[in-house]
VEXLUMDREN-871911 format. One record per residue (C-alpha): residue number from 1; x, y, z. Coordinates in pm, whole numbers, plus 50000, padded with zeros to 5 digits. Example, Ala and Ser with C-alpha at 12.3 -4.5 7.8 and 13.67 -1.06 7.14 Angstrom:
i	x	y	z
1	51230	49550	50780
2	51367	49894	50714
This chain:
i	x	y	z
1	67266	55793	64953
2	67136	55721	65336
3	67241	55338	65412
4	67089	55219	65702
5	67193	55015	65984
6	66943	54743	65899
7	67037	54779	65525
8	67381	54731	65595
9	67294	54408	65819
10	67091	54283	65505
11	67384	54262	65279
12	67614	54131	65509
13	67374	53805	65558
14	67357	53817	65183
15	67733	53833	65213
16	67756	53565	65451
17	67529	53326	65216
18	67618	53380	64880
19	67989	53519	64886
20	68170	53191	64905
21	67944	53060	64571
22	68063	53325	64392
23	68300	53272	64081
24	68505	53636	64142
25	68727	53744	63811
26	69055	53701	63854
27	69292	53999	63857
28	69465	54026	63512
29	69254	53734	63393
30	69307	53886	63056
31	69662	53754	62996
32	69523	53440	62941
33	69293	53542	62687
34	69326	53531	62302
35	69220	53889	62084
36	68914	53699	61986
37	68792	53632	62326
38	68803	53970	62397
39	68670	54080	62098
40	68368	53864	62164
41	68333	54026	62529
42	68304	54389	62372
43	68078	54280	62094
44	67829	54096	62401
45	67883	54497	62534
46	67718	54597	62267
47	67435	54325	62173
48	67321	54325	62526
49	67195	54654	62561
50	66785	54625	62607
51	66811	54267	62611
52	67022	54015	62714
53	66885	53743	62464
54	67066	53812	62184
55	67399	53689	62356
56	67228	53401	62530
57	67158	53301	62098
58	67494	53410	62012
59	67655	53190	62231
60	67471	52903	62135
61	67560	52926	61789
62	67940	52849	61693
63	67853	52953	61327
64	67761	53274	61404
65	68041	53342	61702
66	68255	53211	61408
67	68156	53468	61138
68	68222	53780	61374
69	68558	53650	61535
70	68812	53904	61536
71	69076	53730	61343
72	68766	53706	61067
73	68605	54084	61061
74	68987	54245	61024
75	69051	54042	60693
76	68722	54238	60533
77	68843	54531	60378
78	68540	54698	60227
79	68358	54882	60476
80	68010	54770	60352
81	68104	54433	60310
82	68185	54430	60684
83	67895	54622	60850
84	67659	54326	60598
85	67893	54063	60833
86	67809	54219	61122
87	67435	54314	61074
88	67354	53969	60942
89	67474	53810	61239
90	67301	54040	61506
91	66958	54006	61334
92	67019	53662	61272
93	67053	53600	61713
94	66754	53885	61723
95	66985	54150	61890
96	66715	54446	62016
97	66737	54746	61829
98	66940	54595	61516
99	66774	54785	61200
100	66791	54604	60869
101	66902	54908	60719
102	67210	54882	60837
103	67256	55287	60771
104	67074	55349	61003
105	67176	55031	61296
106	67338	55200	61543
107	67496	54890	61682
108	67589	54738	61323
109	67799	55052	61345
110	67914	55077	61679
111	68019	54722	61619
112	68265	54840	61282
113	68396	55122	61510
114	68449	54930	61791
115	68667	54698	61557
116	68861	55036	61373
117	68977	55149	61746
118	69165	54837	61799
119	69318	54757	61447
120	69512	55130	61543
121	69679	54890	61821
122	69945	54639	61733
123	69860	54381	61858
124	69452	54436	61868
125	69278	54352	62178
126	69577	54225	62377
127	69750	54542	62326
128	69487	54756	62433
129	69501	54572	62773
130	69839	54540	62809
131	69811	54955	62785
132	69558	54966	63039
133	69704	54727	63285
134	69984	55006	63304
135	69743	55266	63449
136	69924	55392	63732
137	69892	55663	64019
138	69532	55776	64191
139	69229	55660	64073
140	69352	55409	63814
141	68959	55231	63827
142	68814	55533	63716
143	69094	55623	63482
144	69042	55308	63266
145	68720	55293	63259
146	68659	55649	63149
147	68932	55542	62873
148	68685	55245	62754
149	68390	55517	62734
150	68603	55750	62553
151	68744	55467	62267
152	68423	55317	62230
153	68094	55317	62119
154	67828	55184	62296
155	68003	55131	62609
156	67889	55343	62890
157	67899	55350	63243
158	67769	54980	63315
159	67876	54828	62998
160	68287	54950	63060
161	68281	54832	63392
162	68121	54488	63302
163	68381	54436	63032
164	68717	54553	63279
165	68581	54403	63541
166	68548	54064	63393
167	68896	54092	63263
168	69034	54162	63604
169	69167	54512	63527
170	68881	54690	63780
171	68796	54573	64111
172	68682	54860	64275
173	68358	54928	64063
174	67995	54791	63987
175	67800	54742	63718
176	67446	54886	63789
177	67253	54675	63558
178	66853	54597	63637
179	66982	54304	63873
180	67103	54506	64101
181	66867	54755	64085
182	66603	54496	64188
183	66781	54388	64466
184	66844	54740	64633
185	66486	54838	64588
186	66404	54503	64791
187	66606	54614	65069
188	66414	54965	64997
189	66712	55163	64861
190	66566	55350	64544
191	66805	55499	64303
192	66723	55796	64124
193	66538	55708	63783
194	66762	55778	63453
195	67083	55754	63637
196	67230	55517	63401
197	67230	55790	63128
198	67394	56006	63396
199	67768	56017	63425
200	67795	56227	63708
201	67505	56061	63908
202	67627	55681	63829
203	67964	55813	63960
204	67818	55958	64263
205	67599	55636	64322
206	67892	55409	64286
207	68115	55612	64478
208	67845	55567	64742
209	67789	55185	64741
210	68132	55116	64781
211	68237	55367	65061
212	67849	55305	65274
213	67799	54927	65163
214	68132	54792	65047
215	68397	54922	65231
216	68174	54844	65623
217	68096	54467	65470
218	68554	54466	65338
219	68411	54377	65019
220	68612	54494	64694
221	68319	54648	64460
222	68392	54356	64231
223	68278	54114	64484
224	67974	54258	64563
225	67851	54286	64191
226	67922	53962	64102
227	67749	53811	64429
228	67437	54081	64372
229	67426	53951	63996
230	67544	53579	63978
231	67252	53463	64293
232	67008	53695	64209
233	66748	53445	64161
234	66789	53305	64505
235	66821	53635	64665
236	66479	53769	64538
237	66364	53447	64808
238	66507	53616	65081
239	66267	53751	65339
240	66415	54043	65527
């Protein structure tokens, strides 16, 4: 990826204006967090995939957060039982792509293995973390969040970087979601269509943004997402 001079000058006014309203995660932020709250941040992982809707109507109804919490779901013991639970609740908040027949509901099931990968930890959630946080060596971003693509379902490239980065275990990473997107290809960036689906290619674009963008600008990748995605309204304004 070719970043030019006055590319690089038009994120560093965007830096300059919208950096110090930013609400940056806080590293290890996830100490402070109960296995249901992070329970609730990998099932949003999942329901916001196409559309981002069904989590703004999930959050606005305690009833339904309620019937899906983690403390809830691991009490259900028969399988089908559970994936009714969960495939009530996502067609109830009009999650895209949640079939009624819940065979056949890709997320209804990613959902119930999402769930089965961290009852295998002791202490659920929290213990998953805790396992992560102890990443050490070279290339510890990468490392985890490879781990969260591995473990999970419906957690890819943008999703497992969302999800750590949030939780302050990843600060050297972004999240290419349409957002961002949008905002490169006003500064007349393109990124090659289909790269989400791409391992290698996200990888190579990320790796790109944060040594040609990031790194010039000493901005942790972490930063910049957050300041790309949380004023993206008011940067769409901008007239470069």
């Amino acid at each position: 990826m070719e970043i030019r001079n006055e590319q690089l000058k038009n994120f560093e006014y965007i830096k300059k204006q919208f950096l110090p309203k930013t609400k940056i995660p806080r590293k290890n932020n996830w100490k402070n967090k109960m296995n249901n709250d992070i329970w609730l941040d990998i099932v949003r992982q999942v329901i916001v995939v196409g559309s981002s809707k069904g989590v703004e109507r999930l959050e606005k109804r305690t009833e339904f957060m309620s019937q899906i919490s983690y403390e809830k779901l691991v009490q259900i013991k028969n399988e089908d039982e559970l994936k009714k639970r969960i495939n009530e609740v996502l067609r109830a908040v009009g999650t895209r792509y949640a079939s009624s027949d819940i065979s056949k509901c890709k997320k209804t099931n990613a959902i119930v293995h999402n769930l089965k990968v961290l009852k295998n930890f002791k202490d659920g959630p929290r213990e998953l973390l805790k396992k992560l946080s102890g990443f050490r060596g070279n290339n510890t971003d990468k490392r985890k969040i490879k781990y969260i693509m591995k473990i999970f379902q419906y957690m890819k490239s943008k999703g497992s970087r969302d999800f750590l980065m949030e939780l302050g275990l990843v600060e050297n990473a972004i999240a290419l979601d349409v957002r961002i997107q949008n905002i490169f290809n006003k500064i007349d960036i393109k990124l090659p269509k289909g790269f989400e689906t791409k391992q290698k290619l996200y990888d190579d674009i990320e790796k790109d943004i944060l040594s040609k963008i990031c790194k010039p600008l000493k901005l942790l990748g972490v930063e910049f997402d957050r300041m790309l995605y949380q004023n993206y309204e008011n940067i769409k304004k901008i007239k470069f």
